[in-house]
C-alpha positions in Angstrom: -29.8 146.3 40.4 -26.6 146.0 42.1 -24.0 148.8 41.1 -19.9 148.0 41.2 -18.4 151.3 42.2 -15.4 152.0 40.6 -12.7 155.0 40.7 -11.0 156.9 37.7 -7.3 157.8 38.3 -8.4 161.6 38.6 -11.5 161.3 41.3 -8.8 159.5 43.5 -6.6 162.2 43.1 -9.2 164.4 43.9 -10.1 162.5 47.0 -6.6 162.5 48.3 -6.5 166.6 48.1 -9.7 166.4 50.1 -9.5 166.9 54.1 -9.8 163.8 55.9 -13.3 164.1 57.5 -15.2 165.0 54.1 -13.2 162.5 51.9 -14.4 159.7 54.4 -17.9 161.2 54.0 -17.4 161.4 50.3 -16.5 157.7 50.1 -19.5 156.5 52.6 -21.7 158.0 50.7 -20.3 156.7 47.2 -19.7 153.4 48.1 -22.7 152.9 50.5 -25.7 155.2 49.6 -25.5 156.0 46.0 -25.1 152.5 44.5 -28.3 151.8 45.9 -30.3 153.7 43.5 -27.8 155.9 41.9 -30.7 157.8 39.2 -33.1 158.6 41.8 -30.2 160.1 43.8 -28.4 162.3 40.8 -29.2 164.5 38.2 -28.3 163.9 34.4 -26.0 166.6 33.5 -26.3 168.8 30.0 -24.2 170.5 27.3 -20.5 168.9 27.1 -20.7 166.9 30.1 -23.9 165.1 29.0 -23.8 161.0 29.7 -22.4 162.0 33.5 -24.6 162.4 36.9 -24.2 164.7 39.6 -25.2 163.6 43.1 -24.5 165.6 46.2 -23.1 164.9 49.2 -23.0 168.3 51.3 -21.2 171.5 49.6 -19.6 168.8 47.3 -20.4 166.9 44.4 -20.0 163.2 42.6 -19.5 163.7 39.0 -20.2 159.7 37.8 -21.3 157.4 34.7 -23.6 154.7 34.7 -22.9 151.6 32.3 -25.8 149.3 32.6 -25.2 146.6 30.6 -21.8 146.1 32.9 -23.3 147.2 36.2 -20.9 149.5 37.0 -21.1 153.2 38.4 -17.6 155.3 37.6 -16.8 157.9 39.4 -15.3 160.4 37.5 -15.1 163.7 39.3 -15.4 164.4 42.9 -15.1 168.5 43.6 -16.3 170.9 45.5 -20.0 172.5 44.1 -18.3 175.9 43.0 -15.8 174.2 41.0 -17.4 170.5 39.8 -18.8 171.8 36.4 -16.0 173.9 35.5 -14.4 172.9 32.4 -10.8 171.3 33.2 
């Protein structure tokens, strides 16, 4: 299946405050890697952010939803491992 990557509002802020050489790694990796088989690449997450995925992508992490019907991977989150599952 074909996946339509799509940013929310907050994981492009996110990827603005990030330096220049990981946010284009970030993005190469989002829009080029992970669509290709986004569940074999990320973990389901538990407790109150179940229904979101983790992936990795070095020391940082890709907080996204998958809606299947639509085809469309959402990236929600996009933060640094110590402070991606912190409760905002």
């Amino acid at each position: 299946m074909s996946w339509e990557v799509q940013f929310s509002p907050a994981a492009l802020r996110s990827l603005d405050r990030l330096p220049p050489r990981i946010a284009a790694a970030v993005v190469e990796f989002t829009t080029a890697t992970l669509p290709q088989n986004p569940e074999r690449m990320s973990k389901p997450l538990r407790d109150e952010l179940n229904g979101l995925r983790s992936a990795r992508r070095g020391d940082y992490r890709v907080l996204f939803s998958l809606d299947h019907e639509r085809g469309v991977l959402l990236v929600i989150r996009l933060a640094h491992r110590a402070d991606a599952f912190r409760p905002r």
